[in-house]
C-alpha positions as CSV (number, residue, x, y, z in Angstrom):
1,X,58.6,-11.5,-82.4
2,X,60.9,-8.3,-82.4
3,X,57.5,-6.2,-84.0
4,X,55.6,-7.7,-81.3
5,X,58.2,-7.2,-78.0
6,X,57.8,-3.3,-79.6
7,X,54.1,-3.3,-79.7
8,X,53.7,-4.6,-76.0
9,X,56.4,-2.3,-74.4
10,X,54.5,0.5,-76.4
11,X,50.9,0.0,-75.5
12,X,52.1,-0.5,-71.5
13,X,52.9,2.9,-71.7
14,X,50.3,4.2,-73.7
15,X,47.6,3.7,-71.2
16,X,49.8,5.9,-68.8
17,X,50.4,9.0,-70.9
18,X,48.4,11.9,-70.0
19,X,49.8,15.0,-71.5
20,X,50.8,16.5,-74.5
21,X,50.3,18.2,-78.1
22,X,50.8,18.2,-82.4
23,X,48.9,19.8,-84.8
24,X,49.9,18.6,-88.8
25,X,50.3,22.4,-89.5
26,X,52.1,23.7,-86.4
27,X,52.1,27.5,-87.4
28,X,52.0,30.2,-85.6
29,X,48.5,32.0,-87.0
30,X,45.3,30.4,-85.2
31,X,42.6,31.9,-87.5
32,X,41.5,28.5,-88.4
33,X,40.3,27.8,-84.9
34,X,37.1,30.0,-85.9
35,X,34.7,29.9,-82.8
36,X,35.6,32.3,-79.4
37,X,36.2,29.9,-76.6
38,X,39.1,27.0,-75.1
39,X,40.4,24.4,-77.6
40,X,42.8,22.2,-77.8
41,X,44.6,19.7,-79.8
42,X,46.1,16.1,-77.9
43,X,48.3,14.0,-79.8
44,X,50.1,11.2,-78.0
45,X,52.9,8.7,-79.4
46,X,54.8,5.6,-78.0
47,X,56.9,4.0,-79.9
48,X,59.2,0.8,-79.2
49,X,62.6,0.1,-81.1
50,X,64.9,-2.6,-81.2
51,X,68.1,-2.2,-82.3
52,X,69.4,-5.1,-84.2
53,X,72.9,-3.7,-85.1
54,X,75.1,-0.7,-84.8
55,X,78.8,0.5,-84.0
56,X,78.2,1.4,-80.8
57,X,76.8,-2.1,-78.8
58,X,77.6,-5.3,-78.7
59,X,74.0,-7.1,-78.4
60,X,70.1,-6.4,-79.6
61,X,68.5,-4.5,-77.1
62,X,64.9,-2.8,-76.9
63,X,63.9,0.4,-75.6
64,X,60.5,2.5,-76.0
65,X,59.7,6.0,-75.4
66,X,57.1,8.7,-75.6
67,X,57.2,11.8,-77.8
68,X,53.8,13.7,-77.3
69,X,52.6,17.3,-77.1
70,X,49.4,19.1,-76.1
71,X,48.2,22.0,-77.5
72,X,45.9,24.2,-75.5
73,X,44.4,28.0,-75.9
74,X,41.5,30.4,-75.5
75,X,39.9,33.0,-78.0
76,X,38.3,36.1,-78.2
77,X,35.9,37.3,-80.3
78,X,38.0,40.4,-81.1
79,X,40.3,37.9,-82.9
80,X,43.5,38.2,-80.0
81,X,44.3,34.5,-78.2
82,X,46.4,32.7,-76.5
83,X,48.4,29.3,-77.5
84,X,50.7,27.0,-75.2
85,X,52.0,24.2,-76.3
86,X,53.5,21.1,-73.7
87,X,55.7,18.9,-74.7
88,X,56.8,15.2,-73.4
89,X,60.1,14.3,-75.4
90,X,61.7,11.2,-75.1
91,X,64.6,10.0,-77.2
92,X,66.3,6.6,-78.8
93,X,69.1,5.8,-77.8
94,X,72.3,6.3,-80.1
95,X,74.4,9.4,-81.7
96,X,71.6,11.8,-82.9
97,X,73.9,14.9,-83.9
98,X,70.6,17.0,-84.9
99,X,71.3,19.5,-82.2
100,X,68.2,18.2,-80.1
101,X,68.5,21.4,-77.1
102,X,67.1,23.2,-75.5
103,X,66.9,25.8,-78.9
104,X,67.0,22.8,-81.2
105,X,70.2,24.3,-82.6
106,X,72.7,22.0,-83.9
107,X,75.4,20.9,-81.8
108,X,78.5,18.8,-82.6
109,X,80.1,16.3,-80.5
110,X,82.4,18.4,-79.1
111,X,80.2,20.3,-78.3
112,X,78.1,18.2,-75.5
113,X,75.4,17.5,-78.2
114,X,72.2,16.6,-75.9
115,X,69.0,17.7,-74.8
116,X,70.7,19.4,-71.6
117,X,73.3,21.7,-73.0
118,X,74.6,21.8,-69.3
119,X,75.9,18.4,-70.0
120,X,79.7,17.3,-70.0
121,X,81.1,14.9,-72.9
122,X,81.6,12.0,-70.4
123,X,77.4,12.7,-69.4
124,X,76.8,12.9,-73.2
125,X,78.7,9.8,-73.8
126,X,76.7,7.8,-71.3
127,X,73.8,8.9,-72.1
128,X,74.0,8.4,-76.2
129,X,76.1,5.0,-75.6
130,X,74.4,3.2,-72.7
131,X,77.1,1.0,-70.7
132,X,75.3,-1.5,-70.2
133,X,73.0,-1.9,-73.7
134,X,69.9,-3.2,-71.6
135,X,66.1,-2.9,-72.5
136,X,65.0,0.6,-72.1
137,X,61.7,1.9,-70.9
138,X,60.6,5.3,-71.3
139,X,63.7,7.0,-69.0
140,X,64.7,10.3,-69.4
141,X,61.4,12.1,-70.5
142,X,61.1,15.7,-69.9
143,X,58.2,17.5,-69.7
144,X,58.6,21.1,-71.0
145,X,56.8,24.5,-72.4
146,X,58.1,24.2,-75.8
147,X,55.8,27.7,-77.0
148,X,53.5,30.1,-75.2
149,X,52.4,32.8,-77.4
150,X,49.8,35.7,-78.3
151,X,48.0,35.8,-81.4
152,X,46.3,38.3,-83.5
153,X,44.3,36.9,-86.2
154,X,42.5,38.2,-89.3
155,X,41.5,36.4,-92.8
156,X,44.7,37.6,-94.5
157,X,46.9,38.8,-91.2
158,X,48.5,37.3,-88.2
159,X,50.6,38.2,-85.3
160,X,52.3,36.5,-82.3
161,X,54.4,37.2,-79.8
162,X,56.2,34.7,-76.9
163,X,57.8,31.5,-77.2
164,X,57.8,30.4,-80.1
165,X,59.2,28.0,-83.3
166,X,60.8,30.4,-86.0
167,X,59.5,29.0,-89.7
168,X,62.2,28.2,-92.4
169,X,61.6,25.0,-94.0
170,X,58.7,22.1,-93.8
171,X,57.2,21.7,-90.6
172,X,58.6,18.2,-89.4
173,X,54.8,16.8,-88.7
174,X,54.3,17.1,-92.1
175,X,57.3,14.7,-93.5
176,X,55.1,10.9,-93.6
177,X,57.4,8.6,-92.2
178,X,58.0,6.9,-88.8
179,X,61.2,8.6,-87.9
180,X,62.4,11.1,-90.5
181,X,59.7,13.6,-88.6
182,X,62.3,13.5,-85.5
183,X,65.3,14.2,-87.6
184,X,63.8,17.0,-89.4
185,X,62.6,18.3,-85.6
186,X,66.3,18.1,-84.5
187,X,67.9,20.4,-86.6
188,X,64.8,23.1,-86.5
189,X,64.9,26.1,-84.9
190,X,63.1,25.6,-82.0
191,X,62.3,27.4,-78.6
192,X,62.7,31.0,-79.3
193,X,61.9,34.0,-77.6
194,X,61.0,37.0,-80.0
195,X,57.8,38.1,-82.4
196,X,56.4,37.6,-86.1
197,X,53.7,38.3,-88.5
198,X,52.0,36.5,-91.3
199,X,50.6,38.1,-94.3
200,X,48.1,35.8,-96.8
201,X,46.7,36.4,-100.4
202,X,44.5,34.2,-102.4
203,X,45.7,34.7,-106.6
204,X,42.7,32.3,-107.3
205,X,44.0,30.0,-109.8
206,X,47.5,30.8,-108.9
207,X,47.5,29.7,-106.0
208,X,46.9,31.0,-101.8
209,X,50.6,31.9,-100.9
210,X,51.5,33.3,-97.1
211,X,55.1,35.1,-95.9
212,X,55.8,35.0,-92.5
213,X,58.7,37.3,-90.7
214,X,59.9,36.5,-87.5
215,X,62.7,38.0,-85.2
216,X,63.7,36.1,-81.8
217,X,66.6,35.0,-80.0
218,X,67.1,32.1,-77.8
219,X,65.1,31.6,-74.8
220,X,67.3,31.7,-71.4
221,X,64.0,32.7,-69.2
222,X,62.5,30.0,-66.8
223,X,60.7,28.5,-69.8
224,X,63.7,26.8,-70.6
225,X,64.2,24.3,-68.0
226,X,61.3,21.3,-67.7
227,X,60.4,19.0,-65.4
228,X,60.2,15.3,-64.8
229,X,63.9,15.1,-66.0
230,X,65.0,18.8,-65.4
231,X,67.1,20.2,-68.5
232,X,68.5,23.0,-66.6
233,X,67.8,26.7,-67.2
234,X,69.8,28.0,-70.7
235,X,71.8,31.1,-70.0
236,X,73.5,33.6,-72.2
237,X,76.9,32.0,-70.7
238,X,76.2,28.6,-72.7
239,X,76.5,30.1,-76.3
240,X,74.9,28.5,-78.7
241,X,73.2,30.6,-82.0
242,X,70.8,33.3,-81.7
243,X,71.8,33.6,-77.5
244,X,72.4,36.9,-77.4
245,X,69.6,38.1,-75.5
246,X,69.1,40.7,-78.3
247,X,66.5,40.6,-81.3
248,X,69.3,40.3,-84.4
249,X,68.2,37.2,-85.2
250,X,65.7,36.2,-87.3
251,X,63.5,34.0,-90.2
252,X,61.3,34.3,-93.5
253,X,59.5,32.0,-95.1
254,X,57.1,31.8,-98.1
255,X,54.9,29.6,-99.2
256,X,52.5,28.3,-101.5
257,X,49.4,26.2,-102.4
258,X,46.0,25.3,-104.1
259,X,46.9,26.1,-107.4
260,X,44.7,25.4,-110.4
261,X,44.3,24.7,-114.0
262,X,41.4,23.3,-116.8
263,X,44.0,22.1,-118.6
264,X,46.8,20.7,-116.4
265,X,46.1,18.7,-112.9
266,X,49.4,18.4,-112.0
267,X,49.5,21.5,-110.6
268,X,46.6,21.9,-108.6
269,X,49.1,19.4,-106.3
270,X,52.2,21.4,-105.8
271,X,53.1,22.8,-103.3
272,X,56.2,25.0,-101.8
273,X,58.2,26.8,-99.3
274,X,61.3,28.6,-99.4
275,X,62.6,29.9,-96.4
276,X,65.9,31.7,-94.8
277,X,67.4,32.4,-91.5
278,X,70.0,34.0,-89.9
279,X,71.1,33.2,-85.7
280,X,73.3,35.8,-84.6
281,X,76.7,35.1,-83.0
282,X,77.2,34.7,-79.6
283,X,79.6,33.2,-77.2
284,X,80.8,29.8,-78.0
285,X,79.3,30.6,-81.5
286,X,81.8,33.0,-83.2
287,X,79.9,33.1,-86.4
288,X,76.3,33.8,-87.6
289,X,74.6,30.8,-88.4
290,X,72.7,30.9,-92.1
291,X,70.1,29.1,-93.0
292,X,68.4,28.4,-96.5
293,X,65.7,26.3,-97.5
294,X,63.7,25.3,-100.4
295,X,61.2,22.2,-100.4
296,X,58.2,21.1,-103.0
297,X,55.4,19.3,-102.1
298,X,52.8,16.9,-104.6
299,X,49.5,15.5,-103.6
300,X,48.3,13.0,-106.1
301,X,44.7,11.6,-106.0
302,X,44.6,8.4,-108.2
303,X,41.2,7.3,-107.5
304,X,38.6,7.5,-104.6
305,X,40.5,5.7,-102.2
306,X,44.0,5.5,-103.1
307,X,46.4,9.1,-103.0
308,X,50.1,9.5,-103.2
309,X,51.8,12.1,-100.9
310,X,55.9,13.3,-102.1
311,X,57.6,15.9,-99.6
312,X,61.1,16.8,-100.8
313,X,63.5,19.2,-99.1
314,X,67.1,21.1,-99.0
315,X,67.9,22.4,-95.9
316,X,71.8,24.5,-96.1
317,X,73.0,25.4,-93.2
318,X,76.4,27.3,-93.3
319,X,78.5,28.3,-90.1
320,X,76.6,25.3,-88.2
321,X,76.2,26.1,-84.6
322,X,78.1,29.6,-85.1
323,X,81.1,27.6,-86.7
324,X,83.2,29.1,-89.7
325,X,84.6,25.7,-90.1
326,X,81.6,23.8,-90.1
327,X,78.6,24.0,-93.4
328,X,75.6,21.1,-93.6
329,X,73.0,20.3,-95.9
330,X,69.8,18.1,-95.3
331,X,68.3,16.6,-98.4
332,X,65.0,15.1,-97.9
333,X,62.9,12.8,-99.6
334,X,59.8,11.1,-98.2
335,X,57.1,9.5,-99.9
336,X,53.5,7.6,-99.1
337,X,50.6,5.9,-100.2
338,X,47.2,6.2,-98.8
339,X,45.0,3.6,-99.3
340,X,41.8,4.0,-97.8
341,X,43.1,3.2,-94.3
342,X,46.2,1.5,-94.8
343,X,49.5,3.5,-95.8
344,X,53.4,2.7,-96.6
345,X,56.0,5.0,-97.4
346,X,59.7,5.2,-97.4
347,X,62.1,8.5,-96.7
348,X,65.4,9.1,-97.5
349,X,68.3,11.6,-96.1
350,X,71.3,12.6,-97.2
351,X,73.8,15.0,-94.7
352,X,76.3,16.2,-96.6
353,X,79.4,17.7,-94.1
354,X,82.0,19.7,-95.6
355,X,84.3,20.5,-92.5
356,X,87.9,21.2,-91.7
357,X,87.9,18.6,-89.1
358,X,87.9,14.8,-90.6
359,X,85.9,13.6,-88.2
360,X,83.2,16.4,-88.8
361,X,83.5,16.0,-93.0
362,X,81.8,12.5,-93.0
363,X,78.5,12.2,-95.2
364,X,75.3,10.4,-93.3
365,X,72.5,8.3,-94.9
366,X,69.0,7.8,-93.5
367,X,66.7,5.5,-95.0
368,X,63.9,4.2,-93.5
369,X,60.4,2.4,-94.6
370,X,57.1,1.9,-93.1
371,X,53.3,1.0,-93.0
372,X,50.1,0.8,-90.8
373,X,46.6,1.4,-90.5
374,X,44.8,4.5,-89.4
375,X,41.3,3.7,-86.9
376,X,38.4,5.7,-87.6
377,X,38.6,7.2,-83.8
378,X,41.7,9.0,-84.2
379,X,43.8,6.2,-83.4
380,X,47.0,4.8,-85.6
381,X,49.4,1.6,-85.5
382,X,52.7,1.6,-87.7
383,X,55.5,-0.5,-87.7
384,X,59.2,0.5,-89.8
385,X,62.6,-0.4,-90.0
386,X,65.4,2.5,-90.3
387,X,69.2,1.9,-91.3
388,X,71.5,5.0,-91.0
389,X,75.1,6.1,-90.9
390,X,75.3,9.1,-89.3
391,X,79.2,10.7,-87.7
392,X,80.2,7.4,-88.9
393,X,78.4,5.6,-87.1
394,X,76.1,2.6,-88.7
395,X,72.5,1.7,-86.8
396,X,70.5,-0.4,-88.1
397,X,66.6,-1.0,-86.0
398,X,63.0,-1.9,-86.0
399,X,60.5,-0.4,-84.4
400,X,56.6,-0.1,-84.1
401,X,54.6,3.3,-83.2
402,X,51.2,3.6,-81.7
403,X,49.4,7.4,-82.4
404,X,46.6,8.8,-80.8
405,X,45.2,12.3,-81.8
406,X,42.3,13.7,-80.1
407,X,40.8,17.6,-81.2
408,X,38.5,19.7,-79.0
């Protein structure tokens, strides 16, 4: 019946949505698009939870949301385009200390962790512990440019310039799991203004490995507000890592692939990344905030129909949000099985904390399992259940997701 209430309040709003974008490789190098002309990529999500029990409310309640993007751009047959990408992003409800901004940075409670950095703590407190714990439908969506860039593309070479995601670990569309793509998204660098490059080389059997270099800072231009539920404009004023309307901030990232071997075919599906970053100080943020990541990947094909997918990843993050007092790790593991259109999977988070502050030290646990079915017309349906404890904090919710992914 819970499933079901989920299902319902999803697919009333799934009919309604009209916008938005996700590719499963969200880089910043469009060579793959091949022909000269518009395309696009549409990929639209409702999902319903219901919240069965948690530190923070007294009763059950239900709310759904939307998270969607579309992905639009044009190009030339001299290899230059252009790329956009709008976003619809709607939240659950609850303590999600990720640092979901405007820049995607992380944020602690203290400091007014929300999708509006303008916020207070008493408009963060409403807003992540509802008053009144009553069904939620799809409030509080904004619609937003979350990238705008141009592209120069050859076989082994790319270049962009704009708005933009700097690269350091996994690209969160490729963890399989119902929510541990959102919790990856939340701590990733996100909506920077800046410019990179991306070099390729095929080894053969060794393997097709890319680096990518990018240098940015945060974006405080008009791009930075949305619409729908306004965010606010970012300014240099707010703080916040990488705001320093300079370049001295920046990423790198390698990666590898396609590996092969007569002998051994393990290999042939591995796969990894490692990746750094440093955010430069800036006001509110006294330190520079460093980033390093490393994550392997495995593919495993057991027969025709049935293939196993394993993603696992450490993301340290020291001086979090600019703070000397603050370091964080992410350790991710997230698994799934593909059966011809059926999967299941299960992920798993741990957040370790080592702060000065007690209330900033505590460890979080994500768990969360899932399955559904995947229609031949670009059309999915999964159901999951997630428990976490997070700040402290215990939640404990299912929830049901419908997909829709459209390419043209």
């Amino acid at each position: 019946m819970i499933i079901q209430r989920s299902l319902l309040a999803a697919a009333a709003y799934f009919g309604l949505s009209s916008f938005v974008y996700a590719q499963d490789s969200h880089g910043h190098d469009h060579h793959g698009h091949g022909g000269v002309g518009f395309y696009g990529h549409l990929d639209l999500q409702v999902q319903g939870d219901t919240h069965l029990d948690g530190d923070w409310f007294d009763k059950r309640f239900s709310e759904s949301y939307s998270h969607s993007h579309l992905e639009l751009g044009y190009r030339t047959r001299s290899g230059f385009s252009i790329n956009a990408n709008i976003k619809l992003e709607g939240e659950a409800s609850g303590h999600d200390h990720h640092g979901h901004g405007h820049g995607g940075e992380e944020h602690d409670e203290d400091e007014h962790l929300d999708e509006d950095e303008h916020h207070d703590e008493d408009e963060h407190a409403e807003e992540g512990h509802p008053a009144d714990k009553d069904d939620k439908f799809f409030e509080d969506h904004p619609i937003f440019i979350a990238a705008v860039t141009l592209n120069y593309d050859t076989e082994n070479f790319s270049a962009y310039a704009g708005k933009f995601n700097p690269v350091v670990g996994v690209d969160y569309h490729s963890f399989p799991g119902m929510y541990i793509s959102t919790l990856v998204e939340h701590y990733a660098i996100r909506e920077r203004i800046g410019a990179g490059f991306k070099v390729r080389h095929d080894l053969e059997d060794f393997g097709k490995h890319s680096l990518e270099v990018s240098s940015f800072m945060a974006d405080t231009t008009f791009l930075s507000d949305s619409v729908l539920r306004q965010r606010g404009n970012t300014s240099k004023e707010d703080g916040g890592p990488s705001n320093t309307q300079r370049f001295n901030s920046y990423a790198i990232s390698l990666e590898g692939s396609n590996f092969y071997s007569l002998t051994n075919n393990i290999v042939e599906g591995l796969s990894y990344r490692i990746g750094h970053a440093v955010q430069a100080a800036a006001e509110k943020s006294p330190r520079d905030e460093i980033r390093y990541s490393v994550s392997v990947g495995y593919k495993y094909i057991f027969t025709r129909d049935l293939n196993g997918r394993l993603i696992t990843e450490h993301m340290a993050i020291n001086n979090l949000n600019g703070e000397s007092s603050h370091d964080r790790s992410y350790n991710n593991l997230a698994l799934r099985f593909n059966y011809k259109n059926w999967f299941a999977g299960a992920a798993y988070t741990l957040i370790d904390n080592e702060a000065d502050e007690e209330k900033e030290n505590h460890d979080g646990h994500v768990f969360e399992t899932s399955a559904g079915y995947n229609f031949p017309f670009g059309l999915s349906v999964e159901v999951g259940y997630k428990r976490s404890d997070e700040e402290n904090e215990e939640k404990e919710l299912l929830g049901s997701l419908l997909k829709y992914s459209y390419s043209f």
